[in-house]
C-alpha positions as CSV (number, residue, x, y, z in Angstrom):
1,X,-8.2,2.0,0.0
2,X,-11.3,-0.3,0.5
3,X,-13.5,-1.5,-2.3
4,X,-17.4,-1.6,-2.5
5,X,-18.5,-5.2,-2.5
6,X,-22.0,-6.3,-3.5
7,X,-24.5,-8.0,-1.0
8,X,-25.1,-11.5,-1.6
9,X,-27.1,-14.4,-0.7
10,X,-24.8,-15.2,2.2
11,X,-24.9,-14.9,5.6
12,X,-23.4,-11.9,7.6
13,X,-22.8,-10.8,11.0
14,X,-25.5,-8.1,11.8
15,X,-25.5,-5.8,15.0
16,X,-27.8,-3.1,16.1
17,X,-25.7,-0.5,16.9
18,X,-28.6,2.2,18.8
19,X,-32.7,2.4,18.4
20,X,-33.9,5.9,19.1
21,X,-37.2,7.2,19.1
22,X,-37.4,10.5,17.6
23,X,-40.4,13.1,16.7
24,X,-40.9,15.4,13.9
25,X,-43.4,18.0,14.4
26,X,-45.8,18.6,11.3
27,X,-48.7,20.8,10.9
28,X,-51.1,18.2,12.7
29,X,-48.7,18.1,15.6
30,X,-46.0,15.5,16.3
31,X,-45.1,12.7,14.4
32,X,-43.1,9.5,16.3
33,X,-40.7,7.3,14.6
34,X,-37.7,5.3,15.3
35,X,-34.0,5.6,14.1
36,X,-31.8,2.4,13.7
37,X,-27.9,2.1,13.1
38,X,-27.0,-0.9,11.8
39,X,-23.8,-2.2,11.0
40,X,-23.4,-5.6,8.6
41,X,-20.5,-7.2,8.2
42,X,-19.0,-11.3,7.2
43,X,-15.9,-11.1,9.6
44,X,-13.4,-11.2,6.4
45,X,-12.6,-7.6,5.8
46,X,-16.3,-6.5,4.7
47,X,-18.3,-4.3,6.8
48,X,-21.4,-1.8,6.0
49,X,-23.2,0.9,8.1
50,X,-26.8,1.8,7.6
51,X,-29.0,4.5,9.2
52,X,-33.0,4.4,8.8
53,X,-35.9,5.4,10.1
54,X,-39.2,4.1,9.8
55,X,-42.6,4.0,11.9
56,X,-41.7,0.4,14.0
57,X,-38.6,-0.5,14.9
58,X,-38.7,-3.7,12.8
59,X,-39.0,-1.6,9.9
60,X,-36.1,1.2,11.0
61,X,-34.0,-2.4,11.6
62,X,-34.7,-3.9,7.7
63,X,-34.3,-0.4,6.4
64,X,-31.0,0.2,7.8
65,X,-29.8,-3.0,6.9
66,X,-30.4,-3.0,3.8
67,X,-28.8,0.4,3.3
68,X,-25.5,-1.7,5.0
69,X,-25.4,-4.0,2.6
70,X,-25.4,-1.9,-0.3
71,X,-22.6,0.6,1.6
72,X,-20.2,-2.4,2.3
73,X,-16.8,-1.9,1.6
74,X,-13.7,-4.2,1.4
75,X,-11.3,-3.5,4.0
76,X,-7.1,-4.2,4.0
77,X,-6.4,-6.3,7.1
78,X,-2.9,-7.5,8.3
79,X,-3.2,-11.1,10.4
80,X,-6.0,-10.4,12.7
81,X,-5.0,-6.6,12.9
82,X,-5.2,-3.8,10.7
83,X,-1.7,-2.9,9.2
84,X,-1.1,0.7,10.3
85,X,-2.7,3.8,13.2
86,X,-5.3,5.5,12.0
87,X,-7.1,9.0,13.3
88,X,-10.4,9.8,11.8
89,X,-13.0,13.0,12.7
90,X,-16.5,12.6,11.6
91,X,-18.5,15.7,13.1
92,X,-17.2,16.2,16.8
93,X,-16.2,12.4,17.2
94,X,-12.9,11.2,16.4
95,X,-11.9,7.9,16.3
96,X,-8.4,6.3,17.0
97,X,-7.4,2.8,15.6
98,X,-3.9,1.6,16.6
99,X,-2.9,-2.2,15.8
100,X,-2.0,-5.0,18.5
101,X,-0.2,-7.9,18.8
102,X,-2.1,-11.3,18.5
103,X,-3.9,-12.0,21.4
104,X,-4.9,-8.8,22.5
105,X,-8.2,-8.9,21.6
106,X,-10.9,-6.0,20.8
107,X,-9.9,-2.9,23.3
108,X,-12.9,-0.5,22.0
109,X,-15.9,1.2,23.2
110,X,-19.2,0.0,22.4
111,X,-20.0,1.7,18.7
112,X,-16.6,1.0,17.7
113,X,-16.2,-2.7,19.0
114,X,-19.2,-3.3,16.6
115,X,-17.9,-2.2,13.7
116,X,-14.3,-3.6,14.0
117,X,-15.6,-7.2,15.2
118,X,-18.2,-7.6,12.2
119,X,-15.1,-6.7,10.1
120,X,-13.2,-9.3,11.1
121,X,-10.7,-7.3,13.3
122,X,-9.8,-9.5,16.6
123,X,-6.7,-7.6,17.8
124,X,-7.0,-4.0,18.0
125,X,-7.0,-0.6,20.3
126,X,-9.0,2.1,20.1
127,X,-9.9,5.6,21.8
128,X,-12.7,7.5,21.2
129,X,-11.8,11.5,21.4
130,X,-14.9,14.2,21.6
131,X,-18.3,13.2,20.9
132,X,-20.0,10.3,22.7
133,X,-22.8,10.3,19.6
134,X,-23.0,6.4,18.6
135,X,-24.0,7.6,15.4
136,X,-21.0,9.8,14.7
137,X,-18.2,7.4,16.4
138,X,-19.9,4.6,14.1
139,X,-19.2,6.5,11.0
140,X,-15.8,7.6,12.4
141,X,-14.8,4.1,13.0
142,X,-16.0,3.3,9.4
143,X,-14.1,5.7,7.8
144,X,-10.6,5.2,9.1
145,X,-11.1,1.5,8.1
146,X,-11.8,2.5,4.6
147,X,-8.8,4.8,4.9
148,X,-6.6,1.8,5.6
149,X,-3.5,0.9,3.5
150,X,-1.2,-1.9,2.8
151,X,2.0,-1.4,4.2
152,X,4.2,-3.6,2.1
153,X,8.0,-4.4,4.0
154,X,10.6,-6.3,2.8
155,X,10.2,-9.4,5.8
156,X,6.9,-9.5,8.0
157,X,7.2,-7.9,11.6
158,X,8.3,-10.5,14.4
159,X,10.5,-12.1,11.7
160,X,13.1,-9.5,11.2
161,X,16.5,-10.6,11.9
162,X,18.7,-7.9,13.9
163,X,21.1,-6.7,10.8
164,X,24.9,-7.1,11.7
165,X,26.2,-3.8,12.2
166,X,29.9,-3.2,11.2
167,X,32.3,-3.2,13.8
168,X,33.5,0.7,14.3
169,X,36.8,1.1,15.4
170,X,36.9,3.4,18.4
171,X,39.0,6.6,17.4
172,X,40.9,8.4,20.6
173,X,41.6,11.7,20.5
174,X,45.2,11.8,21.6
175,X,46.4,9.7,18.3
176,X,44.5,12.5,16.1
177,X,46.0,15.5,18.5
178,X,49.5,13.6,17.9
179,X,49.3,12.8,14.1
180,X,47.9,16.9,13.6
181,X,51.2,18.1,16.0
182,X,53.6,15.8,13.4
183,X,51.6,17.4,10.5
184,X,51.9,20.9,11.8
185,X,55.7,20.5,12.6
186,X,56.2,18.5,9.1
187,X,54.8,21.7,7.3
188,X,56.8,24.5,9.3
189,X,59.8,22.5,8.5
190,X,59.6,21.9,4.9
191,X,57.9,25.8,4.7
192,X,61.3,27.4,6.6
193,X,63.7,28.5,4.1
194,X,67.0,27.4,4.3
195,X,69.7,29.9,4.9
196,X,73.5,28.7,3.6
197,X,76.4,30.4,5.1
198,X,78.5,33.1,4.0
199,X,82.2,31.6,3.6
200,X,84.1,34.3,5.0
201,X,87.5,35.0,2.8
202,X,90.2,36.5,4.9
203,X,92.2,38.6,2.6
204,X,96.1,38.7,3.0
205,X,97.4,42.0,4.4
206,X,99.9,42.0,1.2
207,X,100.0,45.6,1.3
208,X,101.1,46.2,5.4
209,X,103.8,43.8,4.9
210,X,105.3,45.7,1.8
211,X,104.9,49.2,3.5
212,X,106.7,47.6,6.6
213,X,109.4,45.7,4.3
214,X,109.9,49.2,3.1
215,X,110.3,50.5,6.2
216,X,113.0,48.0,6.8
217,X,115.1,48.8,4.3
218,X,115.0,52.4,4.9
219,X,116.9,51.8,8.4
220,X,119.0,49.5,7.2
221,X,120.5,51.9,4.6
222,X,120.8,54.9,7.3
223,X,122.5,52.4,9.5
224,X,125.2,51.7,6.8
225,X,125.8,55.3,6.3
């Protein structure tokens, strides 16, 4: 999150956002003044936005930049981009920061290129959604930078090394269908029970050949007779 930072005796970048003349009506009738945004900034991470009104527009201009000063913040910057996208609604504006590669320069509208350039910012893209009011995309645009984060990673983008992936062995499907089958067949044959055989006994006809040795001895003794 940004920080408040105390003016100084130093110089700073100073840009007049929009001057409009507006009137007030009073009992006497109408009374004319001018309103000033101002936005202050050193190009280092510090920026400011001041609104004022006053009878001339030298004095809306000193008053509103005076309130900049004392409404600077300290912003968290990345390189020459800010470290992360950002969305911000202020009233029916909304404002849309999105970092950029160095080089890019400032892709922004008119109330938001002044704030991000007095704030140092030299790569950036922007979109303003809603509103056109300079007043409320200024305060937008202020807001999401004061919103900003460090986003701390282990190496700095552009210098990560591609990590070496291990090498996966393909798998096919007919070894898997194959080694199920042999497990499948494996199991039925230990699970079948094993039937032994019967030893069939054959049992000697003792008692036919005694009635017929009977028999035999019958006939021989009629015979003798």
């Amino acid at each position: 999150m940004a920080d408040f930072v105390k003016s100084e005796d130093k110089l700073f970048d100073e840009r007049v956002v929009e001057i409009n003349r507006i009137t007030r009506v009073v009992a006497g009738g109408r009374r004319l003044r001018f309103r000033a945004i101002v936005v202050v900034g050193d190009k280092n991470g510090s920026v400011g936005v001041g609104v004022a009104k006053g009878l001339e527009v030298v004095t809306a201009i000193n008053k509103a930049s005076q309130k900049a000063r004392k409404s600077m913040v300290k912003i968290t910057l990345k390189g020459t981009t800010i470290p992360h996208e950002i969305m911000v609604k202020f009233s029916g504006a909304q404002v849309f920061l999105k970092p950029a590669s160095k080089g890019t320069g400032v892709i922004a509208g008119g109330a938001v290129r002044a704030v991000v350039e007095v704030a140092g910012i030299h790569d950036i893209l922007s979109k303003m959604i809603g509103s056109s009011s300079k007043i409320n995309n200024v305060y937008a645009t202020f807001e999401a930078l004061r919103q900003l984060k460090e986003v701390t990673r282990n190496q700095e983008p552009g210098t990560r090394k591609a990590e070496k992936k291990e090498a996966v062995k393909p798998v096919t499907i007919e070894n898997e269908v194959e080694e199920k089958a042999d497990e499948v067949v494996k199991e039925e044959i230990a699970e079948t029970p094993i039937i032994e055989k019967e030893e069939v006994v054959e049992v000697p006809k003792v008692e036919k050949k005694e009635a017929k040795a009977k028999k035999d001895t019958k006939e021989v003794k009629k015979s003798k007779k």
